[in-house]
C-alpha positions in Angstrom: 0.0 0.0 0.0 1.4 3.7 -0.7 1.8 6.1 2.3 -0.7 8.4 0.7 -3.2 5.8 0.9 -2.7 4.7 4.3 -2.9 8.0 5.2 -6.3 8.2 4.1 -7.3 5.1 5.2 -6.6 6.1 8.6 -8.2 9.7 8.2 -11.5 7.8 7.2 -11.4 5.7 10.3 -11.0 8.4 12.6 -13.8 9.6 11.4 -16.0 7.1 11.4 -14.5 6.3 15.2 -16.2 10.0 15.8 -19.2 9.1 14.2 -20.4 6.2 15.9 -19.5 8.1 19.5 -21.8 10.9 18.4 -24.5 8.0 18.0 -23.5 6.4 20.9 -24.1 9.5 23.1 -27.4 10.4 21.3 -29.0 6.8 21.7 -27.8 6.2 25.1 -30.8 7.4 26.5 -33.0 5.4 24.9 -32.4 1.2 26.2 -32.2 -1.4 24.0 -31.7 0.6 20.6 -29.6 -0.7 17.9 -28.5 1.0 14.0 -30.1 -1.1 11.2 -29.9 -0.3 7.4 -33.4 -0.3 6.1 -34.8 0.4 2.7 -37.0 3.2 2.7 -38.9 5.0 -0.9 -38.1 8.0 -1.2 -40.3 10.2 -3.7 -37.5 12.2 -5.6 -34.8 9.3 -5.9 -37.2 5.7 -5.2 -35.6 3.2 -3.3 -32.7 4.4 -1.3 -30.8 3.4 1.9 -31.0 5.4 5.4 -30.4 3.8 8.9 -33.2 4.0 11.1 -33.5 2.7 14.5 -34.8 -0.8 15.2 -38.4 -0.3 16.4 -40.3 -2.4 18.8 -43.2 -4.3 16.7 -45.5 -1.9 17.8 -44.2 1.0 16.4 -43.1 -0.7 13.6 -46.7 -2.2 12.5 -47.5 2.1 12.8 -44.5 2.5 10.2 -45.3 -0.1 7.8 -49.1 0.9 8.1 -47.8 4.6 7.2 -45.6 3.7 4.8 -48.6 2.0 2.9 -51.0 5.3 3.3 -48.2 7.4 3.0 -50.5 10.2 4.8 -52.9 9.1 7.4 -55.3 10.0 9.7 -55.4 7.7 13.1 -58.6 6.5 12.3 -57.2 5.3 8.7 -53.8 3.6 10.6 -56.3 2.0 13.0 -57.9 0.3 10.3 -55.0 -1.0 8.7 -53.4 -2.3 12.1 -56.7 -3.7 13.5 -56.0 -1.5 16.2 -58.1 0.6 18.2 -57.7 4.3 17.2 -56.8 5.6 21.1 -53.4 2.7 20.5 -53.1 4.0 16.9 -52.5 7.7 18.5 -50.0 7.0 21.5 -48.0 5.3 18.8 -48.2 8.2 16.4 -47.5 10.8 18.3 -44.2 8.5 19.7 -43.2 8.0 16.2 -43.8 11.8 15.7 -41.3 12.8 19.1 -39.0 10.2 17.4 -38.7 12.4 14.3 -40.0 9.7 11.6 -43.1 11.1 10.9 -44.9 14.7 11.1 -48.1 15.7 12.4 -50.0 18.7 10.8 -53.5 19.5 11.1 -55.7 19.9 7.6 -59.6 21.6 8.5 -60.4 19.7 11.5 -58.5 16.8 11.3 -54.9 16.0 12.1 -52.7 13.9 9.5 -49.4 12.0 9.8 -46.9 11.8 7.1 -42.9 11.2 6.3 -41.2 14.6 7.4 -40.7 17.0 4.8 -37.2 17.3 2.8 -36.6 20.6 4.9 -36.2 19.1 8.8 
């Protein structure tokens, strides 16, 4: 191997070293969390790759449910779970604290949906 590639070999894996303690220290409060690669559509580009963190089934019946509707109501999420709509709601608004979804409020009634390119 050449010195100049060695060089950035090791620059990259400092890096990466400071990465995953900034992830460490953010997800430390929250127990039994771990990094997984998932495949997630994205409108602009299709399929693409993020890491997301590993949800309990609960929440991730919510996220599959959403990512079918794409925008939702609870009531709509509740029927496609088979959930009541009060369950639907404590899981939303958890998802919504969690930053995967957003919660904005059309007329009368309040939708979820993916967050918008901007947050």
């Amino acid at each position: 191997m050449s010195k100049d590639f060695s060089v950035k070999l090791q620059r990259i894996e400092e890096k990466l070293d400071s990465i995953m303690k900034i992830l460490e220290e953010r997800l430390s409060p929250m127990k039994d969390v771990d990094v997984l690669p998932m495949k997630v559509d994205s409108p602009s580009s299709g399929q693409i790759n993020v890491y997301l963190l590993k949800l309990p089934d609960s929440l991730r019946q919510t996220m599959i449910a959403m990512g079918k509707l794409k925008e939702a109501t609870t009531s709509d999420i509740a029927k496609a779970t088979g959930r009541s709509r009060s369950v639907e709601s404590i899981h939303l608004n958890q998802l919504e604290r969690m930053g995967y979804i957003e919660k904005y409020r059309r007329g009368r009634k309040i939708f979820f949906r993916s967050p918008s390119p901007s947050k």
